[in-house]
NUROMI-902439 format. One line per 3 residues: for each residue x, y, z of C-alpha. Coordinates in Angstrom, 2 decimals, padded with zeros to 5 digits. Example, Ala and Ser with C-alpha at 12.3 -4.5 7.8 and 13.67 -1.06 7.14 Angstrom:
<nodes>
012.30/-004.50/007.80  013.67/-001.06/007.14;
</nodes>
This chain:
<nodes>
087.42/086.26/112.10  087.39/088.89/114.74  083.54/089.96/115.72;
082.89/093.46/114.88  081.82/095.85/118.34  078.21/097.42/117.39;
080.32/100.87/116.55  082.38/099.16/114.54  079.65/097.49/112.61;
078.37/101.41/112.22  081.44/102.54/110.83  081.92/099.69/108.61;
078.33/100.59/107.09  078.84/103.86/107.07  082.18/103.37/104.89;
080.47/100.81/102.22  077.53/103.74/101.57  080.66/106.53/100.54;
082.25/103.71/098.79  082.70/104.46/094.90  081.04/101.60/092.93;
083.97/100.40/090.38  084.35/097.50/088.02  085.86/094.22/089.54;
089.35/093.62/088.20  089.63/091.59/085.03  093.51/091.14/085.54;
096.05/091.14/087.74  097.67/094.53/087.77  100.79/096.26/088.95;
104.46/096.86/088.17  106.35/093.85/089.56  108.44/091.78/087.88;
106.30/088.63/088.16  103.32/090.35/087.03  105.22/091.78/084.39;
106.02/088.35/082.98  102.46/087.13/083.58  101.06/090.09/081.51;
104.12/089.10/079.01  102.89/085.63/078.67  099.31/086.39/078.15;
100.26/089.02/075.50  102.54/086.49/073.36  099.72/083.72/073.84;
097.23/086.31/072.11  099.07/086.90/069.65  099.35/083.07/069.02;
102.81/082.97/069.72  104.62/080.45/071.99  106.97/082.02/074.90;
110.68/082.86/072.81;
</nodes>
């Protein structure tokens, strides 16, 4: 990786002070078709169904 200048380092500090502290992700999320399926599968499996 790239080394940061000594302004960049700044702004990169800067930025992680404003940042909003949120909960890490506990799935994969979006609207695509794979993760669609993927969502799909995990849904039917807790349920206790296999895949139709």
């Amino acid at each position: 990786m790239a080394t940061l200048s000594a302004r960049n380092v700044e702004t990169k500090k800067k930025k992680a002070r404003r940042r909003i502290a949120r909960p890490t992700q506990t799935r994969v999320q979006g609207n695509t078709s794979g993760v669609r399926t993927k969502m799909r599968k995990q849904a039917l499996l807790k349920a206790g169904r296999a895949e139709a």
